[in-house]
N, C-alpha and C positions, 0 to 999 in steps of 0.2 A: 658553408651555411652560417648564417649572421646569427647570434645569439643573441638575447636579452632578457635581463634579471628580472626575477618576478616584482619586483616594489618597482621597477622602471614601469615592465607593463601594464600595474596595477593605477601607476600614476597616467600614463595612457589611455586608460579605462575612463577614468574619474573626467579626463578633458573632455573624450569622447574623440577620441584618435579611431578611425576608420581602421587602420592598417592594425591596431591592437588586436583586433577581432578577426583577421586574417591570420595573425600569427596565433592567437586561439586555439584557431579551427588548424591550422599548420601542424603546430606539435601538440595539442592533446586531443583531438579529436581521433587520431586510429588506434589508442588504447579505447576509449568510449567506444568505440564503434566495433571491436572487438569482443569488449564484453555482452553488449548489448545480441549480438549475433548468435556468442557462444549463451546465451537466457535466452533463446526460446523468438531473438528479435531479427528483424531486417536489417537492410544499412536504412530506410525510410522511418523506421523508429530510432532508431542509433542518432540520427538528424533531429529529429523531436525531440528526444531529453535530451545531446546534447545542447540545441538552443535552450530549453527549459533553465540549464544546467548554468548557461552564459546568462539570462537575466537574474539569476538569483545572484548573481555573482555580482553584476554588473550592481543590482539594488543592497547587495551589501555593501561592496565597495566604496558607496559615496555614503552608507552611516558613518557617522565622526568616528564613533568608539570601535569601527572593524580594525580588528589585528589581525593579519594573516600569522597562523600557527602553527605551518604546514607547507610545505611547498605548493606553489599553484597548481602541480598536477594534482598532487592525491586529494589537494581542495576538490578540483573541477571532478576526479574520478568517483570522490564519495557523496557528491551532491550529484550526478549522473545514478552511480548505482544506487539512490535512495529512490529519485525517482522513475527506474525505470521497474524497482520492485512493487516501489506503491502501485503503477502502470499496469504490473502480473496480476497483483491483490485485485484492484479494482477490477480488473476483466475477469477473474473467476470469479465474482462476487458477483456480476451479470449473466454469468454462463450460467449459473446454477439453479436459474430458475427453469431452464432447457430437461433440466435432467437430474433427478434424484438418484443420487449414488448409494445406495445402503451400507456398504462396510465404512463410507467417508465418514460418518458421526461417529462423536464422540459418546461416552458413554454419561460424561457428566453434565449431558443438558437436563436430564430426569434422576433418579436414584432408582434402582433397577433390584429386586429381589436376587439372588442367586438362582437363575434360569440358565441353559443351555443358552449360548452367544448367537447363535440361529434365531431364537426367539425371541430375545431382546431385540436385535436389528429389526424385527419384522414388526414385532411392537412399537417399535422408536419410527420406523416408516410409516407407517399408519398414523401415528399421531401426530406426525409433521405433517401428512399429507392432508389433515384436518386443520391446520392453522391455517391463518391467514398467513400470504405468498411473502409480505412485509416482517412478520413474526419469522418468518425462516430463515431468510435474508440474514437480517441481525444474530438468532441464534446462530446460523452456519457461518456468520463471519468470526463473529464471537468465540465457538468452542470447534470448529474443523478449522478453523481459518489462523484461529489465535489471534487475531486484529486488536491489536490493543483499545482498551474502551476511549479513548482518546483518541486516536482516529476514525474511529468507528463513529463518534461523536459529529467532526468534521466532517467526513463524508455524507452523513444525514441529514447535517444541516443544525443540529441540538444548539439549544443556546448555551448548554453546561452539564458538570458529571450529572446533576441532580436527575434531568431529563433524559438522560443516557441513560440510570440506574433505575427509575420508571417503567422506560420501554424496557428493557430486558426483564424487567421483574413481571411484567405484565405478558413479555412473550411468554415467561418461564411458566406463568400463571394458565396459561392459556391449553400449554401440554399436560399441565397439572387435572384442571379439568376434564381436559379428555382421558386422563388415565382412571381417574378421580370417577365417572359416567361408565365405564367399563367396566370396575371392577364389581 
């Protein structure tokens, strides 16, 4: 089997050599596709981030100032495994409007008196089941999820933290009142 140095291939890339993108998918594509399988994936998702995987590569590789820091596998494995977690996040992030889980939340969306953990859950379900479907969303990405507010941000669409820290003050606001009306 013919070998070739990752700065050859990378120089390959940049031409737009055909055959680069063969040897690619050749040798690093059945470690990807391995992980991808053992998370929860297909070999038809293993195929979708790995291509993901090849144009981020391909769009860094022609920035002037890319230096590869790494060998070309563990580049391509850890820009695979970023996106095919982002891929998990984002699909439970849609599931969850299917199905309210009660023991999922966290306790730090509201501040909770010392109650029996039974009663808080059942409190904290009810008061999400009073917000708006959007308000959940973000809070369940935010504090079950742990989504950093920086992705959280990008997936929304926010123009900036400011607009990110808004919505979440205003979902936060919104369990507030309902707890705020009941008591």
């Amino acid at each position: 089997m013919k070998t070739i140095s990752d700065n050859a291939l990378i120089e390959d890339l940049k031409m737009g050599e055909s055959k680069s993108y063969r040897l690619l998918y050749q040798f690093y594509f059945p470690s990807i596709a391995l992980y991808v399988k053992q998370n929860q994936g297909n070999n038809e998702d293993a195929e979708d981030v790995f291509q993901e995987a090849i144009i981020v590569l391909f769009q860094k590789v022609n920035e002037p100032q890319f230096v590869l820091t790494s060998s070309l596998k563990t580049y391509l494995y850890a820009v695979s495994k970023n996106v095919w977690l982002k891929k998990l996040r984002d699909n439970k992030i849609k599931i969850i409007n299917d199905e309210l889980s009660l023991s999922d939340y966290k306790n730090e969306i509201v501040s909770f008196e010392m109650e029996p953990e039974n009663l808080r859950e059942e409190k904290l379900e009810n008061w999400l089941q009073k917000i708006t479907s959007h308000c959940q969303n973000i809070l369940k990405a935010l504090f079950f999820y742990e989504m950093p507010m920086q992705n959280l941000m990008i997936k929304m669409g926010w123009k900036n933290k400011h607009s990110a820290s808004n919505q979440k003050h205003k979902c936060i606001q919104q369990i507030k009142k309902i707890k705020d009306d009941e008591a």
